[in-house]
Backbone bond lengths (Angstrom), bond angles and torsions (degrees), N, CA, C in turn:
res aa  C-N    CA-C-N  psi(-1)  N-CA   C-N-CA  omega(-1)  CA-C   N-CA-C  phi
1 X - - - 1.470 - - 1.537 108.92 -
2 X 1.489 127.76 110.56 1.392 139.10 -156.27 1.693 80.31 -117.96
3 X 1.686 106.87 100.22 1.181 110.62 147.99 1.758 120.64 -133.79
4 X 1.233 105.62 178.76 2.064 86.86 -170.71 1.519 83.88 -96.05
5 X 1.716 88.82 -161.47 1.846 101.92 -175.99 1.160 97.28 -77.57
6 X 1.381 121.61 -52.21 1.398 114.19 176.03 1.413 142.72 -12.98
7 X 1.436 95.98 -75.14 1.687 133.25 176.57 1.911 95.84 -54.70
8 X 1.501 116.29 -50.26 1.422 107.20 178.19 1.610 121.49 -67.23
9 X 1.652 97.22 -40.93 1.875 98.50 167.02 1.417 114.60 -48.30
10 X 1.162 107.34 -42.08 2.181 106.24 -170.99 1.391 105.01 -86.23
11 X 1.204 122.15 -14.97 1.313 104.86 170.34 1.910 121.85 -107.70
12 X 1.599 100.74 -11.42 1.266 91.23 153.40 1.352 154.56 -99.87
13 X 1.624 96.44 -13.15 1.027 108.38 114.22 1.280 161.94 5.81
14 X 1.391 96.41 -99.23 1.997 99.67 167.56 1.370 106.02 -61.85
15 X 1.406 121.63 -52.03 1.277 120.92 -155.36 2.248 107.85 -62.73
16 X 1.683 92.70 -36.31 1.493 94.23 -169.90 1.115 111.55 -61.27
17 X 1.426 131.94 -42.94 1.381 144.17 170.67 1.315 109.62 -45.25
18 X 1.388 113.81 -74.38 1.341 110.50 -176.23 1.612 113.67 -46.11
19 X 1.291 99.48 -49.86 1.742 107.14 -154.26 1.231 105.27 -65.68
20 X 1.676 134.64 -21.96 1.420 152.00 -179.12 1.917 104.54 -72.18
21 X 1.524 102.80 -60.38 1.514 119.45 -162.73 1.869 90.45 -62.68
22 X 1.287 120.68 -54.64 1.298 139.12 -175.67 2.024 112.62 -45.28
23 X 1.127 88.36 -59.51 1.754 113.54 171.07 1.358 120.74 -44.45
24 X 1.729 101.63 -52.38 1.199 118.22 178.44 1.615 119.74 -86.08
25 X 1.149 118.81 -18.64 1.326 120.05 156.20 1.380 113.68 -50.36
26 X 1.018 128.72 -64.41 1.493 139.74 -166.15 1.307 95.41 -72.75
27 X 1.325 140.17 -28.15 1.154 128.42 157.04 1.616 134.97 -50.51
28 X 1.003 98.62 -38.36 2.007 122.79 -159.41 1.648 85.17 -88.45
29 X 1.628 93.95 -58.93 1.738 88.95 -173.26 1.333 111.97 -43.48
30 X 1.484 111.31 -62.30 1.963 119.58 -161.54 0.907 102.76 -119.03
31 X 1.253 139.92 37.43 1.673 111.37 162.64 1.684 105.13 -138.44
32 X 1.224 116.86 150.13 1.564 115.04 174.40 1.475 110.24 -48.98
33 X 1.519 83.91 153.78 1.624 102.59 173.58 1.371 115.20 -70.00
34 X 1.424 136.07 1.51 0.880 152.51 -132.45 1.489 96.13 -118.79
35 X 1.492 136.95 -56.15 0.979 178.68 -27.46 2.184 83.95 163.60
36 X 1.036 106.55 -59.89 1.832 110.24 176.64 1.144 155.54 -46.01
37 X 1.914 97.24 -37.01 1.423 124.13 129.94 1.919 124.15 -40.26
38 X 1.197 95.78 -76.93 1.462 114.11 160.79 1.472 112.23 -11.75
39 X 1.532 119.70 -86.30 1.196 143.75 165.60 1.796 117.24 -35.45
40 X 1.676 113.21 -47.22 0.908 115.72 168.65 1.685 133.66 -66.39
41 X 0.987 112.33 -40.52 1.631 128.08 153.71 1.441 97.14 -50.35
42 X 1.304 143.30 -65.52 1.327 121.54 -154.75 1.633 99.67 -72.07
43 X 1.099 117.51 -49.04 1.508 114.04 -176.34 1.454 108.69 -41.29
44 X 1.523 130.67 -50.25 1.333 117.51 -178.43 1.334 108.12 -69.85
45 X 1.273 154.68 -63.88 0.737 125.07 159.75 1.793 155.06 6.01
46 X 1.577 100.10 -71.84 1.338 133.03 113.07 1.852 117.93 25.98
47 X 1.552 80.41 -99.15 1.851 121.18 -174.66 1.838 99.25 -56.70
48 X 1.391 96.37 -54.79 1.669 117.39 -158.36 2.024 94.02 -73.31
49 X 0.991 112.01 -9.96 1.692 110.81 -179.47 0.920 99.38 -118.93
50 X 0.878 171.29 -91.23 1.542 146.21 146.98 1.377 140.55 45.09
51 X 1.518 98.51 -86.54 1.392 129.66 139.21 2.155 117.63 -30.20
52 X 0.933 89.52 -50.10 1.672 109.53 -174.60 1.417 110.17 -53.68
53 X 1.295 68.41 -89.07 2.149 112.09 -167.98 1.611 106.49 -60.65
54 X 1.272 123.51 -44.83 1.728 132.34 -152.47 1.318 101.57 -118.05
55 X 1.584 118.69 -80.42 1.511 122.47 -168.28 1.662 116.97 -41.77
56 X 1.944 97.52 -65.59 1.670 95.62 -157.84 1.643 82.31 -60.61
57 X 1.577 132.44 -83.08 1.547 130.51 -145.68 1.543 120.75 -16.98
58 X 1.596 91.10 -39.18 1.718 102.23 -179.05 1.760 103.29 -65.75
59 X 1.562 106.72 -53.00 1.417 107.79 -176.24 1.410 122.28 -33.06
60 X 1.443 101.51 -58.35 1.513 130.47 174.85 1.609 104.02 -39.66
61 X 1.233 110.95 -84.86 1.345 133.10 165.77 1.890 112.72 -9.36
62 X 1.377 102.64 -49.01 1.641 115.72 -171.23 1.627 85.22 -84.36
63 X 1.102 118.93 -70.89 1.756 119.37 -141.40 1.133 104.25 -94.54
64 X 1.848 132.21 -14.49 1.154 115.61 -162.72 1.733 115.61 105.52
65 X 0.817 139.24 154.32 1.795 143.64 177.07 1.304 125.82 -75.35
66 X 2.128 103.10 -33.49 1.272 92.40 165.72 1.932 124.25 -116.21
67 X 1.494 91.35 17.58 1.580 87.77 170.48 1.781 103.57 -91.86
68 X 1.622 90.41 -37.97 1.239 89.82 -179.04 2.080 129.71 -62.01
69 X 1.411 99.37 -18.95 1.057 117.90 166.24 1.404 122.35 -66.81
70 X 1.119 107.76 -46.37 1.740 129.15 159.71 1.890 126.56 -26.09
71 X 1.806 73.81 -66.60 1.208 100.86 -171.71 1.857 104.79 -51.78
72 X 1.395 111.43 -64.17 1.072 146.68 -150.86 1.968 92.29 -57.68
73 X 1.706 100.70 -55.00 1.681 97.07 173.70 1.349 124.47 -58.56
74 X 1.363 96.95 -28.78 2.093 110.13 -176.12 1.366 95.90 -63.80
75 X 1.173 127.30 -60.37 1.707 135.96 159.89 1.465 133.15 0.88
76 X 1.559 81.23 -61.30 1.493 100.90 173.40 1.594 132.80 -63.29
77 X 1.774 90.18 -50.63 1.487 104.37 -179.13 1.288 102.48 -73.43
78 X 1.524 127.63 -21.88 1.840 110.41 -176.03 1.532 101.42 -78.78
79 X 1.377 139.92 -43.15 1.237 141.96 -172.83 1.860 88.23 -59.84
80 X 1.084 121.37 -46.45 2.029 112.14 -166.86 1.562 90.57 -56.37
81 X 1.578 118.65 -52.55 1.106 107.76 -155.74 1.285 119.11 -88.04
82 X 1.507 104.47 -15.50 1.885 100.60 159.52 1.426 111.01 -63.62
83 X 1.438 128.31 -33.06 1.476 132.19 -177.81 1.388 100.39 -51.86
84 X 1.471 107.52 -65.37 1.338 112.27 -167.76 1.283 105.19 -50.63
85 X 1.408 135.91 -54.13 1.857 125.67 -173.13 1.647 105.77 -54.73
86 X 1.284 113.18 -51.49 1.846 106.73 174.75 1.575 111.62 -55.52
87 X 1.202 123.04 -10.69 1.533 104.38 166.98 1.291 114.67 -123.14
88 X 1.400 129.35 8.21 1.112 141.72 178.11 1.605 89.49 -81.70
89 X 1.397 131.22 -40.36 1.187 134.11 -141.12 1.557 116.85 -104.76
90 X 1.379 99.71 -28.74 1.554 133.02 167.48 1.599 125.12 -113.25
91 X 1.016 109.00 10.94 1.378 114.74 156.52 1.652 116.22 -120.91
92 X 1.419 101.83 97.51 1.747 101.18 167.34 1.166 123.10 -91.99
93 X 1.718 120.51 -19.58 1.724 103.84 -168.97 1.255 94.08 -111.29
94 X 1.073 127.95 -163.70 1.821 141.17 -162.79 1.320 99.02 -97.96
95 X 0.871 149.50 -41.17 1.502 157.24 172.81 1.374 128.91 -72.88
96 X 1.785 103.99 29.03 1.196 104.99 -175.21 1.705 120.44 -114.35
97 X 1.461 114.29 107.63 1.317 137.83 -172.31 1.300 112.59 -63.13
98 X 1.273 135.73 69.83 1.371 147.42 176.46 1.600 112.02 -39.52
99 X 1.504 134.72 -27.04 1.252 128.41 -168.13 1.305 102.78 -141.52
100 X 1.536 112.26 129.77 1.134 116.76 -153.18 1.362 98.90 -126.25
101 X 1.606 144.48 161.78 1.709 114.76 -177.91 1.696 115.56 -72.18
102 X 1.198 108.06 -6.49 1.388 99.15 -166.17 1.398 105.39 -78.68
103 X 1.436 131.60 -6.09 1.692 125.89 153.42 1.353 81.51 90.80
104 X 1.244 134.47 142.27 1.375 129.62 101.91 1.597 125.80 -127.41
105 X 1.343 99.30 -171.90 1.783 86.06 -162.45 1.718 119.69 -64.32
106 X 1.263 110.57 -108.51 1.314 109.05 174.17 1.391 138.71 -73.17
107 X 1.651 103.28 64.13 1.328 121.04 168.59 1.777 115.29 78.31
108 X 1.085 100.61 48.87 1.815 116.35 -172.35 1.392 108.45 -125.27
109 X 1.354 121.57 9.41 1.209 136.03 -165.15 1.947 103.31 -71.69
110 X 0.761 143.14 106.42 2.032 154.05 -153.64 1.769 81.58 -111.13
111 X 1.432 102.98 166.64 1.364 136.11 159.39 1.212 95.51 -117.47
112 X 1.136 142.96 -10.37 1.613 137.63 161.56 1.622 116.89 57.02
113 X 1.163 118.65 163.58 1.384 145.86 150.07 1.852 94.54 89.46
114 X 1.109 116.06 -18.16 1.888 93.82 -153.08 1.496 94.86 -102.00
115 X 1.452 132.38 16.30 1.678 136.54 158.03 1.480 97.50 -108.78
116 X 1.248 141.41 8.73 1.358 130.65 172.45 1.567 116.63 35.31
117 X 1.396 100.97 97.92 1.549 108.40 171.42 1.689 100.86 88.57
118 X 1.179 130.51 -65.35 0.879 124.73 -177.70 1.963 124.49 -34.28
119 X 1.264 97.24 -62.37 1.545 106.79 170.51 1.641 111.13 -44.92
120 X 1.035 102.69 -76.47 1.805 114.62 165.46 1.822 115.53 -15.40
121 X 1.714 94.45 -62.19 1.690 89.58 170.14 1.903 124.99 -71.63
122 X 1.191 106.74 -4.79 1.594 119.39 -179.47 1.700 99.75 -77.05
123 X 1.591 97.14 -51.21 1.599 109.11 -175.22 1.963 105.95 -43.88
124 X 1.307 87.41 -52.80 1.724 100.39 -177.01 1.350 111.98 -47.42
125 X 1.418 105.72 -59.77 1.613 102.42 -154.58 1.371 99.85 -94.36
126 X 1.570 130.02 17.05 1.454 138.50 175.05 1.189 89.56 -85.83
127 X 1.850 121.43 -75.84 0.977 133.23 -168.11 1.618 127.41 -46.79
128 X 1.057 110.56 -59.46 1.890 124.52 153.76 1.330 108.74 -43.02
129 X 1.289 145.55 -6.14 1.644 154.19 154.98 1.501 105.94 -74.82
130 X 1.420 87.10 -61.89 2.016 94.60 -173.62 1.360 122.19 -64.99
131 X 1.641 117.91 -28.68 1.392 131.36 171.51 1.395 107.63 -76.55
132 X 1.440 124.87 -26.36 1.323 114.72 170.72 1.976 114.18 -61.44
133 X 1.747 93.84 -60.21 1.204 103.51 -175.67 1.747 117.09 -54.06
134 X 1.152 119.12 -29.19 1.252 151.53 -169.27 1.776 88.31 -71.03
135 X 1.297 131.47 -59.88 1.726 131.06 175.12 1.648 122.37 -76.58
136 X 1.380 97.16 3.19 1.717 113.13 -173.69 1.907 81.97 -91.89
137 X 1.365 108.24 -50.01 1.730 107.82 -172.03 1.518 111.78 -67.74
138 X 1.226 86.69 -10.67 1.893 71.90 -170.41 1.851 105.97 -96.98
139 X 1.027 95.88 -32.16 1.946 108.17 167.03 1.272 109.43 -58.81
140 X 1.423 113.05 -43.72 1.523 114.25 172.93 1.566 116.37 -60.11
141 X 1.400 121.37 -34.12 1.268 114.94 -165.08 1.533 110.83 -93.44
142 X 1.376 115.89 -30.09 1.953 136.88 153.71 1.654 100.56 -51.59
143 X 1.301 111.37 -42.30 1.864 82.99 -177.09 1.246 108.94 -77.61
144 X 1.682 112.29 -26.54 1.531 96.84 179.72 1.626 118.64 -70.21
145 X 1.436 119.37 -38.61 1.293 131.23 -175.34 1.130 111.35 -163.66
146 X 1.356 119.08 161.26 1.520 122.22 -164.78 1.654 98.39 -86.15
147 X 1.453 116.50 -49.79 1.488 126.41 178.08 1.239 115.32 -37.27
148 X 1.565 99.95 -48.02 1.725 92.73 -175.03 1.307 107.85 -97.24
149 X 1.339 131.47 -2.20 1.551 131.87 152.67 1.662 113.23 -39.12
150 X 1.392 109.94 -56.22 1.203 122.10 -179.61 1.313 125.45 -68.03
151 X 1.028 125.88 -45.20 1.462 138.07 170.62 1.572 109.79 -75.03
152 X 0.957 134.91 -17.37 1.347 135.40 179.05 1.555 107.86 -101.08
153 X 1.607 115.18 -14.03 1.705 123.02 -178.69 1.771 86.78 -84.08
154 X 1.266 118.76 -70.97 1.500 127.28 153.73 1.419 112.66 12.59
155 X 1.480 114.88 -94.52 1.618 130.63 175.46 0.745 114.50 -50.55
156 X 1.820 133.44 -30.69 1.719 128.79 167.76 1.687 112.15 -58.67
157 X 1.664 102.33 -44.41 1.161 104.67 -156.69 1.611 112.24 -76.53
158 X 1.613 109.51 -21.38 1.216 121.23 -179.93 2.055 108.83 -89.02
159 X 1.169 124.66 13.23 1.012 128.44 149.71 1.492 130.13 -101.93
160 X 1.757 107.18 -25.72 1.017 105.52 -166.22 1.610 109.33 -78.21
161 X 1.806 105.98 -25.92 1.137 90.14 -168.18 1.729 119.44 -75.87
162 X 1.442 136.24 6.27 1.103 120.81 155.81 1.171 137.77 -97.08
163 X 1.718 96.54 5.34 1.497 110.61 167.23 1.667 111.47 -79.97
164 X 0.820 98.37 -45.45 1.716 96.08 158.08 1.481 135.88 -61.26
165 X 1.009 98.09 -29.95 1.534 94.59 173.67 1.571 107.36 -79.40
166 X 1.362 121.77 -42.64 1.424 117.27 139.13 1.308 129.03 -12.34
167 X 1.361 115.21 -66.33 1.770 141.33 -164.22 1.748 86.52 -68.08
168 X 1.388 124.65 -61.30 1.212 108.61 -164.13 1.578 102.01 -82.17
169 X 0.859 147.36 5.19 1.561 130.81 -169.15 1.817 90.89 -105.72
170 X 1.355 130.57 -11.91 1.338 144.63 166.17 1.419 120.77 -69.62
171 X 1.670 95.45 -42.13 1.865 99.80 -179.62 1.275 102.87 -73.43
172 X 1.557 111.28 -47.80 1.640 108.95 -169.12 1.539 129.09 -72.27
173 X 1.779 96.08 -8.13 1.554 109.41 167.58 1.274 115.28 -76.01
174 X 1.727 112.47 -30.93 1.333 114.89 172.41 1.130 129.24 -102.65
175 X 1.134 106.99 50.70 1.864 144.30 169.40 1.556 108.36 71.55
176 X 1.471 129.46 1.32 1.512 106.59 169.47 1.139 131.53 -59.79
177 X 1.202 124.36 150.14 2.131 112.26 168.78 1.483 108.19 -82.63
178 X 1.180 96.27 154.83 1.835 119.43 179.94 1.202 111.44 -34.63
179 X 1.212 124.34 -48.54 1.073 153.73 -141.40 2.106 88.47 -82.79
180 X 1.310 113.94 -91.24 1.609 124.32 139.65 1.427 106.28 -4.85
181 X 1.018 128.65 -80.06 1.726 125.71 -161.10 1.254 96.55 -54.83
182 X 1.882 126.58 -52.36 1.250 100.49 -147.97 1.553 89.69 -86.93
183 X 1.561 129.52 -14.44 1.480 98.16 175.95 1.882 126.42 -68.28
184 X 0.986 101.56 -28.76 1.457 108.04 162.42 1.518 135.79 -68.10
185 X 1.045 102.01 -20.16 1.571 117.47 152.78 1.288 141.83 -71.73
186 X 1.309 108.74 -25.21 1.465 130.96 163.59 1.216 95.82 -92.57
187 X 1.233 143.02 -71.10 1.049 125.00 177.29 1.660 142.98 -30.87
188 X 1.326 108.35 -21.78 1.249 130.43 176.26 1.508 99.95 -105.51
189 X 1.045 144.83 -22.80 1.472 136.43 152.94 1.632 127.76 -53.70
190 X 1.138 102.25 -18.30 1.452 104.98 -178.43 1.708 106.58 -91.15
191 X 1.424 109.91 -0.33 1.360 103.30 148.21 1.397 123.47 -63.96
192 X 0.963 127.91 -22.58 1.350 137.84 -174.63 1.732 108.15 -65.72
193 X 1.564 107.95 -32.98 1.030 113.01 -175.59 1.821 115.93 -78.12
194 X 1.666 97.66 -44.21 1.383 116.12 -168.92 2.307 86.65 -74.33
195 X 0.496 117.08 -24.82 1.522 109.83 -178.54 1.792 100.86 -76.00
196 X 1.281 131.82 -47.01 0.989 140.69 -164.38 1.580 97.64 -62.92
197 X 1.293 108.24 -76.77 1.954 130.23 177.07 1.281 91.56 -32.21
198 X 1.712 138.22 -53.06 1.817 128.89 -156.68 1.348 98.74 -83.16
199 X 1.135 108.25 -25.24 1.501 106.27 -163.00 1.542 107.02 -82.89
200 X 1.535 111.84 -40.37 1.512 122.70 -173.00 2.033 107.88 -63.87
201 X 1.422 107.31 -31.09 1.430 104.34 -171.53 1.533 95.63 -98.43
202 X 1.164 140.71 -31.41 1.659 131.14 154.87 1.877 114.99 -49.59
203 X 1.155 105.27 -40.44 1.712 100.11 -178.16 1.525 97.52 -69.57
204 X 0.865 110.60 -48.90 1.832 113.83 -155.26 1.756 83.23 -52.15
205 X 1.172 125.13 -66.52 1.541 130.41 -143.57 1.666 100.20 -72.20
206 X 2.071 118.80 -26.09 1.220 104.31 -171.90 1.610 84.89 -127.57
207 X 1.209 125.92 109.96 1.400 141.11 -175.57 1.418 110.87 -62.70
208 X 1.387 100.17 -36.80 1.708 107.61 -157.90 1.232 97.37 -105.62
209 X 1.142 124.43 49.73 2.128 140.46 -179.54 1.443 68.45 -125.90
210 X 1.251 160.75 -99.37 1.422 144.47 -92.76 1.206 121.08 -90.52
211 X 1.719 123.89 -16.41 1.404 120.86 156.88 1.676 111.59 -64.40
212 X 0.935 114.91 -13.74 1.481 122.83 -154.73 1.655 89.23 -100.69
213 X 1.503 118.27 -52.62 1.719 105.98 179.54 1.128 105.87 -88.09
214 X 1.111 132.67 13.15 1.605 142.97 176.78 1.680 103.11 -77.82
215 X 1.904 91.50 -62.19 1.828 99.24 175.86 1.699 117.93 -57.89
216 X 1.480 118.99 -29.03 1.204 138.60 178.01 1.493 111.24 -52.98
217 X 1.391 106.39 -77.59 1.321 128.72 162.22 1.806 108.69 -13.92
218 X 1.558 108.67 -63.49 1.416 108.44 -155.44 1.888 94.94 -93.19
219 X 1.160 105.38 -14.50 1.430 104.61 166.75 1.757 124.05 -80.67
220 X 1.227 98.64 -24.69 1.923 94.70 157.31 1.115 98.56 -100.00
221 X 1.204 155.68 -27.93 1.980 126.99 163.17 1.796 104.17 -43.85
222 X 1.393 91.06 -52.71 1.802 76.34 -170.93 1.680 107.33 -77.57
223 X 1.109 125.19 2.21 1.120 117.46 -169.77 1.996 106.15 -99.45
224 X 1.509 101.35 -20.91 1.348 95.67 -166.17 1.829 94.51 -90.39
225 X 1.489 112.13 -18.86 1.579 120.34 -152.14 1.890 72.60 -79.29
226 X 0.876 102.40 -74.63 2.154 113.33 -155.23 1.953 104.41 -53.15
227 X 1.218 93.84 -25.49 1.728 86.30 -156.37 1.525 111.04 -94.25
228 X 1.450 95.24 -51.76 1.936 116.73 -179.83 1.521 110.11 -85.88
229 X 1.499 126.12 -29.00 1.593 119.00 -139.21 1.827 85.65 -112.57
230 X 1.364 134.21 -67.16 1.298 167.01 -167.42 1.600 94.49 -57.64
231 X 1.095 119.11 -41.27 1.673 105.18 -176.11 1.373 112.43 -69.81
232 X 1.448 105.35 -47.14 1.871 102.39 170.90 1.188 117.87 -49.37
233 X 1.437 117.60 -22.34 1.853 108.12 -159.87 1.528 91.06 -75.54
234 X 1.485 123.51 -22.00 1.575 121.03 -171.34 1.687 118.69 -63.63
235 X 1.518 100.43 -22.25 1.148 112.57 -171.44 1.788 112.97 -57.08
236 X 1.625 116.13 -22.17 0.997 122.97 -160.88 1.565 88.89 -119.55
237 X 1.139 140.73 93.90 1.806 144.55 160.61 1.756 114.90 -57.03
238 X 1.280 121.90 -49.88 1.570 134.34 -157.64 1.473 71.50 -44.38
239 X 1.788 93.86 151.74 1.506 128.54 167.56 1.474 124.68 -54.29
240 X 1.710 106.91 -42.70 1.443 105.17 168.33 1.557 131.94 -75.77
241 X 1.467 117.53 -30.12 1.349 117.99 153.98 1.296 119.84 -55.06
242 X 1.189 130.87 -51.08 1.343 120.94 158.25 1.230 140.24 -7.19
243 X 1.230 98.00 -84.49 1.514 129.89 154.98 1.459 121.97 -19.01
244 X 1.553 98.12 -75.04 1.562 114.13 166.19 1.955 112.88 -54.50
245 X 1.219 109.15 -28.49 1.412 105.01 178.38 1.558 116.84 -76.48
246 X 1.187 118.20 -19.70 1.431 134.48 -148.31 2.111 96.48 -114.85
247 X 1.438 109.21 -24.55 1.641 117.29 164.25 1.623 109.67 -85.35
248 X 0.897 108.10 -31.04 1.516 114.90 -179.50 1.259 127.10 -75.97
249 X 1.255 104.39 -33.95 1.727 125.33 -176.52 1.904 88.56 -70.75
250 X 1.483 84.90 -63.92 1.708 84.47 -173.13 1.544 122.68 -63.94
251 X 1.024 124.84 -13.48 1.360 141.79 157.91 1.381 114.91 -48.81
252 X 1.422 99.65 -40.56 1.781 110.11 -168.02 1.698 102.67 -80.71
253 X 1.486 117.79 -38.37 1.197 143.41 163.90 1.548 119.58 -40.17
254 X 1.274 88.43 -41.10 1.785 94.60 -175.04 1.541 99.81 -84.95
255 X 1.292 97.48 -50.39 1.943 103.65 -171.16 1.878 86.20 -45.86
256 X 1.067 134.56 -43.18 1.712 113.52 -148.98 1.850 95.67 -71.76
257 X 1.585 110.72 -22.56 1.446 125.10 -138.31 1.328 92.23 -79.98
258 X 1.489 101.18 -37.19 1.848 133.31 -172.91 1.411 103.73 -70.15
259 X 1.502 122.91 -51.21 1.525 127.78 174.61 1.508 111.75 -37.39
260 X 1.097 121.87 -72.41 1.177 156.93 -145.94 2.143 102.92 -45.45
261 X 1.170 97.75 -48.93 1.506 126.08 168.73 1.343 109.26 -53.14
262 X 1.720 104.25 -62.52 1.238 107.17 175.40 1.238 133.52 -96.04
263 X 1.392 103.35 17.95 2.018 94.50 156.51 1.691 82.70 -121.83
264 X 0.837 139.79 35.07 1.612 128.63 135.36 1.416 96.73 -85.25
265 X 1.381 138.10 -76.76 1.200 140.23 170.27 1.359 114.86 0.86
266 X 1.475 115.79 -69.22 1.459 153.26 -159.43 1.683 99.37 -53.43
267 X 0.874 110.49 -40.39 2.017 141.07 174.54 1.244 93.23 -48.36
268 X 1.349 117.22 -71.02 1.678 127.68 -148.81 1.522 82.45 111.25
């Protein structure tokens, strides 16, 4: 399959967005809440192999071990401290629970429903941020290589979709209809696309940005898996959740391990 980076950014792109927002509809609509946890464990997993196995090596690979190492900590602390302004900014009273289990990415995570509407529009214009930034990573990982284009569209898409199902069980708490949520949800996914397209004609022209959003990249996987996603799983201690959290994670781990073959494959 002879396609450019391009042609793979717009279509993984379009397709991840959609195929996540789409997924998760049918989720929120019919399936237990139960089902989110579940989903959430595999995503870190997921994120955390990814991150591991694919993203940093490449990083390394471009910049070196210790810029790329660099890079990767600077990463960290800007995602804490973007967290920190979204709850600095949305939390006014003392009683405000910043992390909720349904995870979401960079610190957009609501307790929802009891400002009516309000929360719901935070969800939006959080989420339409993260789907942008979210298509900046995936252009980054297509200019470096097609393999890790794919596998890194992969790990987005396998996080996003329980952040969404999240995202919609938030709108509809804060009184929108189904109907409403999911158009605004797609709608805010196609940032994913417009992030991908800015990002793909800025990399091409400055080459030496892509070790640098490369380290970025694997510094919000690990940043969204450890900080936002991993604290909820605590909420549940008993031995058998555990368990199940700790097969799943690694489950998610293997799926990236499993990718890897097959978007070499995917090449010819």
């Amino acid at each position: 399959m002879t396609m450019t980076p391009l042609a793979w950014i717009v279509v993984m792109s379009f397709a991840g967005g959609l195929l996540s927002v789409l997924v998760a509809a049918v989720m929120a609509f019919a399936a237990r809440p139960t089902w989110v946890p579940i989903l959430i464990s595999y995503a870190i997993g997921a994120l955390l192999g990814a991150a591991f196995l694919e993203v940093l090596p490449h990083a390394i690979e471009a910049a070196g071990p210790d810029k790329a190492a660099m890079n990767v900590l600077v990463g960290i602390m800007i995602f804490f401290v973007l967290e920190k302004l979204v709850l600095w900014r949305h939390c006014h009273d003392e009683g405000c629970h910043a992390h909720e289990p349904h995870g979401h990415g960079h610190g957009h995570s609501h307790g929802g429903g009891h400002d009516h509407g309000r929360s719901g529009l935070l969800i939006l214009i959080g989420d339409t941020f993260h789907n942008f930034v979210d298509g900046i990573l995936i252009a980054a990982a297509f200019v470096d290589s097609t393999s890790l284009g794919i596998v890194t569209a992969l790990a987005i898409i396998a996080h996003e979709i329980p952040q969404e199902v999240g995202d919609f069980l938030i709108l509809i708490h804060s009184g929108y209809t189904k109907a409403r949520a999911l158009a605004f949800n797609l709608l805010s996914s196609l940032a994913t696309l417009v992030g991908g397209l800015l990002a793909y004609f800025a990399l091409s022209r400055v080459e030496s940005l892509v070790p640098v959003f490369l380290a970025l990249a694997a510094a919000s996987m690990i940043y969204v898996a450890v900080a936002d996603l991993i604290p909820g799983l605590h909420k549940r201690t008993e031995l058998r959740a555990t368990v199940q959290q700790v097969l799943l994670i690694a489950a998610g781990i293997f799926s990236i391990v499993l990718a890897h073959p097959f978007a070499e494959h995917a090449l010819g």
